[in-house]
N, C-alpha and C positions, 0 to 999 in steps of 0.2 A: 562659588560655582553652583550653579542648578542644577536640580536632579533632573534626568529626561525621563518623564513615565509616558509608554506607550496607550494610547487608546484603545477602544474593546473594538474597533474595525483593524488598527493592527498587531494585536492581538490572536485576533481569529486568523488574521490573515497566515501568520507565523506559526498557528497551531494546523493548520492546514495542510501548510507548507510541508511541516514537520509529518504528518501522515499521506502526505504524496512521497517524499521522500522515501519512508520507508517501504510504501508499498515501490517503489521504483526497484527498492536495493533485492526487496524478495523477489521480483519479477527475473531482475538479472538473474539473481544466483542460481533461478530454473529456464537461464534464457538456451541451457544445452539441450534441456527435454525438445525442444523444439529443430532441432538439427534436423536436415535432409535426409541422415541414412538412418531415421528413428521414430520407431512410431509413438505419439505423445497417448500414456491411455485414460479413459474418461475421465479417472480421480485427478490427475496431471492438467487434463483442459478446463477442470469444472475450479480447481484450485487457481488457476492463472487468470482464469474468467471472474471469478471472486473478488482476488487481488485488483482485478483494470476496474472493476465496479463500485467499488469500496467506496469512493467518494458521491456519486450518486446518489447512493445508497443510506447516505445519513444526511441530517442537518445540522448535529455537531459534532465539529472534530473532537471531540471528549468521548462521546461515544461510540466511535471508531471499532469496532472488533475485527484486529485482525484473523483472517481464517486459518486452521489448524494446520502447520508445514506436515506435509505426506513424510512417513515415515518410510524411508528407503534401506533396507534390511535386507 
């Protein structure tokens, strides 16, 4: 049996994957700040606006920083 090793195009593509992914999952978990009867405030839009940008924002998924989750206290 042969071993299947991926390429560095799908590679990349799966490391990608993997930081949309997670920026998807931080998005939901603050998809209630966004509700109708609630106003979102600047630290809240500038954090979600971060998150949709993230990818853009670099040229390799390795270097990825995701941004700091607001601390709700």
């Amino acid at each position: 049996m042969s071993e299947y090793k991926m390429t560095e195009e799908q590679m990349l593509s799966a490391e990608w994957a993997y930081v949309r992914d997670k920026r998807n999952k931080l998005l939901q978990e603050t998809d209630w700040w966004a509700v109708s009867d609630r106003v979102m405030s600047n630290e809240e839009k500038q954090y979600r606006q971060d998150l949709r940008d993230l990818p853009s924002k670099f040229q390799n998924p390795n270097d990825v920083i995701f941004p700091s989750k607001i601390s709700k206290e």
